[in-house]
DRENPA-3360 file (N, C-alpha, C; in nm, 2 decimals, always signed):
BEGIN
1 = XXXXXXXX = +15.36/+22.36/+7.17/+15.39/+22.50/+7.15/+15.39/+22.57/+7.28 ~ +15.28/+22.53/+7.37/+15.29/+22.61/+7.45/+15.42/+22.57/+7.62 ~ +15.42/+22.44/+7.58/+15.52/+22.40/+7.67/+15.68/+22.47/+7.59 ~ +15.69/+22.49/+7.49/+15.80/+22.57/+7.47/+15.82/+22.69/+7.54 ~ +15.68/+22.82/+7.51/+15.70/+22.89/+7.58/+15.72/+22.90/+7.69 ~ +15.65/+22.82/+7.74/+15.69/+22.80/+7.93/+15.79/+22.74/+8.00 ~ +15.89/+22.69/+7.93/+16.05/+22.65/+7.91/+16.07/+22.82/+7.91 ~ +16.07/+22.83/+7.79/+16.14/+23.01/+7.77/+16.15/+23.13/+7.89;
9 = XXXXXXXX = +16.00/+23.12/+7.92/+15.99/+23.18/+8.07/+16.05/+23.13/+8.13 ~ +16.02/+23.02/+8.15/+16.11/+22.93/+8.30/+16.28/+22.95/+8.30 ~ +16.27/+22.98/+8.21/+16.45/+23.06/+8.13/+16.47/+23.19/+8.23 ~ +16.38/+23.25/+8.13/+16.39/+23.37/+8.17/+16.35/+23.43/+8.33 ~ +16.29/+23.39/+8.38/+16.27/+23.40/+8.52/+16.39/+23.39/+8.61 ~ +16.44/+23.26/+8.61/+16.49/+23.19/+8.65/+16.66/+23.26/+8.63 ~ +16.70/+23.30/+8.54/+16.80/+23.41/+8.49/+16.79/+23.53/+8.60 ~ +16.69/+23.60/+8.56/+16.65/+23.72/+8.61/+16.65/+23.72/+8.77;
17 = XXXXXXXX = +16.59/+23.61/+8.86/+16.61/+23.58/+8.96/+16.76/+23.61/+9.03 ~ +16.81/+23.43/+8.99/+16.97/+23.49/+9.00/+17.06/+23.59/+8.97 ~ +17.02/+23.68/+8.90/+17.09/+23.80/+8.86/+17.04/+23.87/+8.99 ~ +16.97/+23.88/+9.05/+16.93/+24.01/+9.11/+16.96/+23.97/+9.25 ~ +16.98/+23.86/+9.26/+17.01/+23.75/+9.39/+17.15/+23.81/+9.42 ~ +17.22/+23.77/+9.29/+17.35/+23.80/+9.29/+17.44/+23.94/+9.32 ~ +17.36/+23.98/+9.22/+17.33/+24.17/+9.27/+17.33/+24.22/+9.42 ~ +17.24/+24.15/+9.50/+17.21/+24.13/+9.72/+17.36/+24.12/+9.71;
25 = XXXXXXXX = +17.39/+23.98/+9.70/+17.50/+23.91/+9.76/+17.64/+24.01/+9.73 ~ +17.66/+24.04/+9.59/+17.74/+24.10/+9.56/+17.77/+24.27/+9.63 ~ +17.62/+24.30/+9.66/+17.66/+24.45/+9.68/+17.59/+24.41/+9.85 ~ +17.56/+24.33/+9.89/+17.53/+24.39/+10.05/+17.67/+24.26/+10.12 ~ +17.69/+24.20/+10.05/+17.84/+24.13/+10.16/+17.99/+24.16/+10.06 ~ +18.01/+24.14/+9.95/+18.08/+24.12/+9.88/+18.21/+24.25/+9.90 ~ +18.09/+24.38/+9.85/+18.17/+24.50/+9.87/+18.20/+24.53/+9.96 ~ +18.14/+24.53/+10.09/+18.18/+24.58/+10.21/+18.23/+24.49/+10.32;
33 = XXXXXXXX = +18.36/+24.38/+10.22/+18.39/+24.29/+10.30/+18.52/+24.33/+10.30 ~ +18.59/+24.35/+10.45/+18.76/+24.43/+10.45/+18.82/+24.28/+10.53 ~ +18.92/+24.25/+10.46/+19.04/+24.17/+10.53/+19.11/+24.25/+10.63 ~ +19.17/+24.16/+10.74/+19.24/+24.21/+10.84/+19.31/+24.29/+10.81 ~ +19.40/+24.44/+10.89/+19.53/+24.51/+10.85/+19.64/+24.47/+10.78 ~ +19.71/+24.35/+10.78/+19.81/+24.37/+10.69/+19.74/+24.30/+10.54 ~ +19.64/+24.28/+10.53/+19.64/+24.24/+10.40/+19.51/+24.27/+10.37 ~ +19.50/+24.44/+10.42/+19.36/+24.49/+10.36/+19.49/+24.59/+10.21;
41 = XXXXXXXX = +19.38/+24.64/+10.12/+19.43/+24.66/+10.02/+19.41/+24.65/+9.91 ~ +19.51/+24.59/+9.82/+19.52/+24.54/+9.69/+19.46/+24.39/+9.74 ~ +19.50/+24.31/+9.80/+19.40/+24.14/+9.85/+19.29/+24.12/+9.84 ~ +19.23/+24.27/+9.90/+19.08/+24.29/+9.98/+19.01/+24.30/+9.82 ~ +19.10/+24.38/+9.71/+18.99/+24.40/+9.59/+19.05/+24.32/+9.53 ~ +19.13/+24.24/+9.52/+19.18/+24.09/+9.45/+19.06/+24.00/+9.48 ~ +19.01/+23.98/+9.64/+18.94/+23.88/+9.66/+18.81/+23.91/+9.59 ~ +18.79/+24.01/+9.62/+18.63/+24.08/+9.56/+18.61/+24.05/+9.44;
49 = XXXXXXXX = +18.73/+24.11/+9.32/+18.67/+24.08/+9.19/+18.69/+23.92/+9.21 ~ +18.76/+23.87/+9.24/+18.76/+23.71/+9.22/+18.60/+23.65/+9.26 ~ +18.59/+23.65/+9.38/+18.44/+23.62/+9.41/+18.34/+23.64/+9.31 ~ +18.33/+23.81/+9.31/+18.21/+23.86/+9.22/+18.23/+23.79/+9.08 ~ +18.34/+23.76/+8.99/+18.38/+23.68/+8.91/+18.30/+23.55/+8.88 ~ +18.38/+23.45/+8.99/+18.30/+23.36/+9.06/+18.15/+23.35/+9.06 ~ +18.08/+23.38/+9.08/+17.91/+23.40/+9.12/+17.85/+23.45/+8.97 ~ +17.93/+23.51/+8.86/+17.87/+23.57/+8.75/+17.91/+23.45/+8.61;
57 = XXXXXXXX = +18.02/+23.38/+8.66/+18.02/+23.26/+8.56/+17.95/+23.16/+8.62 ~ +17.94/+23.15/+8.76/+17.80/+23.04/+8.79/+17.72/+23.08/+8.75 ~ +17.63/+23.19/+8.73/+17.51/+23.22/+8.67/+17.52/+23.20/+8.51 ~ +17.60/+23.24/+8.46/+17.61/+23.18/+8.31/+17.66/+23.05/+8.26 ~ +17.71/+22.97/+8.38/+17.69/+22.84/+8.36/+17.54/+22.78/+8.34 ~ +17.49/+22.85/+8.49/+17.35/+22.79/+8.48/+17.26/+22.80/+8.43 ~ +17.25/+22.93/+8.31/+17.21/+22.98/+8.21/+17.19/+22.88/+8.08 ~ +17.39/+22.84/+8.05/+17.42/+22.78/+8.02/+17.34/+22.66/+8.03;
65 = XXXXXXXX = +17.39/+22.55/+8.11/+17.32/+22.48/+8.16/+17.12/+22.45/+8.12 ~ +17.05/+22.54/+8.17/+16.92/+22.52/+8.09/+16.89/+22.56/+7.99 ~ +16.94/+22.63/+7.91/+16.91/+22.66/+7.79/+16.95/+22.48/+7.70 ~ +17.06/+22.45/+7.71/+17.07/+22.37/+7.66/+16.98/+22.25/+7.67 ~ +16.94/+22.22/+7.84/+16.89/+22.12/+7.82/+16.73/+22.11/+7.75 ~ +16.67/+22.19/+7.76/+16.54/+22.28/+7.72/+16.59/+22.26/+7.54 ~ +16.67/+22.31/+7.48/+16.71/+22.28/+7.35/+16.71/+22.17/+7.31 ~ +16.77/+22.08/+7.37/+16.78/+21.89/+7.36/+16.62/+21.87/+7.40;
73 = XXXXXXXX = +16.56/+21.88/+7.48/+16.45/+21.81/+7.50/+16.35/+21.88/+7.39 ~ +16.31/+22.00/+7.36/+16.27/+22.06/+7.25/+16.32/+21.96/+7.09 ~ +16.44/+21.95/+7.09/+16.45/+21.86/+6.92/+16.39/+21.71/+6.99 ~ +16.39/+21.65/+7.13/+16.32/+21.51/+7.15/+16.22/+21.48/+7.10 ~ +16.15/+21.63/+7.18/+16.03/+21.63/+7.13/+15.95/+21.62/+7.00 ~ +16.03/+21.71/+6.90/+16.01/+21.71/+6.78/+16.07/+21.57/+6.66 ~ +16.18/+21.52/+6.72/+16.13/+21.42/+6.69/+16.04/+21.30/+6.76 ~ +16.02/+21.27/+6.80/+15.89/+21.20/+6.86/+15.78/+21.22/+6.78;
81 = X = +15.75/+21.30/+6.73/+15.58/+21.35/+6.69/+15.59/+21.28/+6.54;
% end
């Protein structure tokens, strides 16, 4: 029981972390990143949302990612007992 919850945390931490990580990266390089003159513009916020894109489905991969495996090892465990 108690190794569940501490899976759960370790979830949630671990989420919460990279969100806020992401959050730095996204708003202290991401935004205030300008391509050269001829292809500042429409490119410049093309690349951006792409990136920021980028970085927000790796975190809900990796989300993804442990929840599941935390779910499979949780039914392991339950069967085992």
């Amino acid at each position: 029981m108690i190794r569940r919850i501490l899976d759960f945390i370790n979830i949630l931490v671990l989420v919460w972390v990279c969100m806020l990580l992401g959050l730095v990266i996204i708003n202290g390089i991401i935004v205030p990143m300008r391509l050269p003159e001829p292809f500042d513009g429409a490119i410049t916020n093309v690349s951006q949302v792409a990136i920021s894109a980028f970085l927000v489905l790796l975190w809900l991969y990796l989300w993804r990612w442990m929840a599941t495996r935390m779910f499979w090892k949780a039914i392991r465990d339950y069967q085992n007992k």
